[in-house]
N, C-alpha and C positions, 0 to 999 in steps of 0.2 A: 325479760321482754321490755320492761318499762325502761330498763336503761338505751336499748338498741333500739327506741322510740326518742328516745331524748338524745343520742346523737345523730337522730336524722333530720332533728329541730333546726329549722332553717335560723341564720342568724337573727332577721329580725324579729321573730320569734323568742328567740330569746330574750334580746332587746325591749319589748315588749313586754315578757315574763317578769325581768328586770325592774324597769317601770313600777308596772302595776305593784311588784313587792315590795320596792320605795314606799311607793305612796300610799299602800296601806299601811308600815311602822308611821309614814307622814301624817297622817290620818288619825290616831293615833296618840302620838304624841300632843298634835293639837288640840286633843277632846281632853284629855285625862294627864298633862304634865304632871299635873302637882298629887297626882297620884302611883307616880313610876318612882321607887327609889331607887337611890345610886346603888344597886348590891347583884350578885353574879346572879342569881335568879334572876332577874328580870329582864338584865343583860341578855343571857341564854334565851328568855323568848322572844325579845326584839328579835335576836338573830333570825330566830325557827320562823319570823312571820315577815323576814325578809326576805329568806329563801322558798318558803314553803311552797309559792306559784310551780317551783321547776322540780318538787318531789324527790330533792335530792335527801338522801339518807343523813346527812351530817348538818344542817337548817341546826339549829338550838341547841348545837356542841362543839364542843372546844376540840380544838385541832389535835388530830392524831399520827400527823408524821410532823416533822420539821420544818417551816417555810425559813424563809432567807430573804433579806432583800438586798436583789441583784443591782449591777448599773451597766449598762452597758455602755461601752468606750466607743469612739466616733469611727474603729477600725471594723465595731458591728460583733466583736468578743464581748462577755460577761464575765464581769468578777462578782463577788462576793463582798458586798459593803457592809453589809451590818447582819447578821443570826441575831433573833428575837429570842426569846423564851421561849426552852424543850418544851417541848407537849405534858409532860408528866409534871411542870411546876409550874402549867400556867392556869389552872385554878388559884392555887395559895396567891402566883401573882395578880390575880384581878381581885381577888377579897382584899389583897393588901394596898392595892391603891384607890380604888373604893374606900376603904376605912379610911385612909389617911385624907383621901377628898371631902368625908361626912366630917371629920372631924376638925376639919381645919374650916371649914364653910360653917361648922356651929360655932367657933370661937369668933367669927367674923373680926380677924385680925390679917386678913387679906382679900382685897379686893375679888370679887368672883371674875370680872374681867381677866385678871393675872390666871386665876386659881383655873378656870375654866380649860384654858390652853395649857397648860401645864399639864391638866390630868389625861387631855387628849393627845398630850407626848407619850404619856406614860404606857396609857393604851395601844398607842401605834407602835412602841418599842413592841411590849406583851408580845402584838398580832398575833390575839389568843385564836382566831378562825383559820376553816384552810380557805374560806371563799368568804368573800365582804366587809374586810377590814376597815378597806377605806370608806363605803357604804356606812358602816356600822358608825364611825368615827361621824363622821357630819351630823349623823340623824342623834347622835348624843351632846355633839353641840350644843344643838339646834335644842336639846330637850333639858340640858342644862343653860342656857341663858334663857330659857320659859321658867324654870323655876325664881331664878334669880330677879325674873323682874322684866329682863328684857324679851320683848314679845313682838318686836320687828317684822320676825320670820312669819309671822303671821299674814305678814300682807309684801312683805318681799323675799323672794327666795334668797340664802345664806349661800346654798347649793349652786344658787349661778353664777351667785357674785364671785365664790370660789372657783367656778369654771373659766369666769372673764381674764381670771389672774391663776392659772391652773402652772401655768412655767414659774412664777413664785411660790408657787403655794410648796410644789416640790422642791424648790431650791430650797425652801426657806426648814422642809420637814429631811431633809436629805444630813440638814446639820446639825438636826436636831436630838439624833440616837447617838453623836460622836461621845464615846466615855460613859454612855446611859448604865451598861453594867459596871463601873466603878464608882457612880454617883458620883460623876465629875463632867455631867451633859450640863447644856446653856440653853434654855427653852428661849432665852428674850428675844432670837428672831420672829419664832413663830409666835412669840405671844405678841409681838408688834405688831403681825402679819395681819390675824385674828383681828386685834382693836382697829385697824383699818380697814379692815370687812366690814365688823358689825357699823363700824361708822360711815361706810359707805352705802350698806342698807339704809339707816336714818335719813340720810341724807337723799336720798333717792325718793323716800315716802314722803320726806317732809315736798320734795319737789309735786310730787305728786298732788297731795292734799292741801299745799301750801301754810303758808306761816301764819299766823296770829300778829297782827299789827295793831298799834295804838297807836292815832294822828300820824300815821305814817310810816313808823319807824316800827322795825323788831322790835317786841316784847320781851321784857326780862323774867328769869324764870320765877321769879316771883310774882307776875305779873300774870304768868300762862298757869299756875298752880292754883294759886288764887282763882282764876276762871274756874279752873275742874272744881274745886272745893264749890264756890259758892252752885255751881249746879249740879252738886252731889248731891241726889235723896240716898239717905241712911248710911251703915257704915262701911268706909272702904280701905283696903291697906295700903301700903307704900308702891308695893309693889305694881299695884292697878292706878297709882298715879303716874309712874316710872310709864307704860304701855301705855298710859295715855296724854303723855307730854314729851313726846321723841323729842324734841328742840331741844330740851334741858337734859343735861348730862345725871348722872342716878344720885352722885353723893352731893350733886348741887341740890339736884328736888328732895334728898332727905334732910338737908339743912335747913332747907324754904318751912318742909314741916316740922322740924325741930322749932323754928319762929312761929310758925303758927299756933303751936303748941302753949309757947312762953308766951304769945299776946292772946291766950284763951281764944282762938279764931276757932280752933277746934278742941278735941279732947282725946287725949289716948288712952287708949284701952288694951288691957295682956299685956302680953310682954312676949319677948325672942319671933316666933317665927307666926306665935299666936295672934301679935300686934293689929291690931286696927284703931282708926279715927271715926271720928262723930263730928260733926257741926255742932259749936257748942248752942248755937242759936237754936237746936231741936228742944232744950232745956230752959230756953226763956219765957218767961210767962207772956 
């Protein structure tokens, strides 16, 4: 009964359903990032609370027939461009690119910008769902540049910026599966794609809030960190000076406190992901 209820769901209803399921994983990820880890578990329940509005049976499981993704030619026929991952080995394949994302993001010997788009290839080859692939893909973006620091999405949607440029965004993922099963695919369309999104978010917020000037002229990141710093009370990480200084680029503001560091302006504290700073002036008599 429930399903000959759900096909008499009018479309915007669905649409609707739709929505509201977005934007509760939305929702979501904004409260709790830094407490989602990269691994199939969690994975599985973003999905289940993306779908769960429309009561479908398969919400927070991995696909059970075979999808494809088709292309259809301008005569209105469909081929066959790229077959993802069988169903029966696409668990192993999402723990194994998961692992290799957690491990490559702990050695911090590649920029998360690259790394980011990269793992979102790899996902989109998987296309471990039978429904919200593409869904699933943005809101793990979007939840992988929040850990990383970048926290944009916060105040400009990723989602639209990728809608405004939606005929690139598939040119650019269309070339992105060619050779995926031989480990002989080329991410660096879409990972150029990607760095001109997120950069055109920045760029739209900074229009927004506008810039930080001194006697007239842009502020140097040294200049706009230096401000966060001296009106930081108590300790904060890199990562909440990155989200809070969109103007400057991430490995510029962690240099700025690498200086700061070395002229004692502050103090660091931990180490790897545990790291925070201090005002070393909370210590002077």
């Amino acid at each position: 009964m429930k399903q000959l209820v759900q096909d008499k769901t009018s479309p915007k209803n669905r649409d609707e359903n739709d929505n509201m399921g977005y934007r509760d994983v939305l929702n979501t990820i904004h409260e709790s990032h830094d407490f989602i880890p990269i691994k199939q578990s969690y994975i599985l329940q973003l999905h289940r609370d993306l779908l769960k509005r429309f009561g479908l049976t398969y919400g927070g499981q991995f696909k059970n027939v075979q999808n494809y993704i088709n292309e259809t030619r301008p005569d209105g026929t469909q081929i066959t461009r790229f077959t993802p991952v069988a169903p029966y080995d696409t668990p192993n394949a999402i723990d194994a690119i998961c692992k290799s994302y957690n491990e490559t993001i702990a050695k911090e010997l590649v920029d998360p910008l690259i790394l980011i788009p990269a793992f979102i290839c790899d996902f989109l080859c998987v296309h471990p769902f039978n429904d919200g692939n593409g869904r699933m893909s943005r809101l793990l973006t979007l939840l992988l540049l929040y850990q990383n620091g970048y926290e944009v999405g916060k105040y400009i949607s990723i989602e639209k910026q990728i809608e405004k440029t939606k005929d690139v965004y598939y040119a650019v993922l269309q070339g992105a599966d060619l050779g995926w099963h031989d480990e002989k695919d080329d991410h660096t369309p879409f990972i150029r794609y990607m760095l001109k999104v997120v950069l055109a978010c920045y760029t739209e917020f900074e229009e927004r809030v506008g810039l930080m000037n001194v006697g007239g002229a842009k502020s140097t990141a040294y200049d706009i960190v230096r401000a966060y710093v001296s009106d930081k009370v108590g300790k904060f990480t890199g990562a909440e000076v990155v989200a809070a200084c969109p103007s400057a680029g991430r490995s510029t503001i962690m240099n700025v406190i690498k200086r700061f560091v070395s002229e004692e302006i502050i103090i660091k504290c931990g180490a790897g992901r545990s790291t925070y700073y201090i005002r070393k002036d909370v210590f002077d008599e």
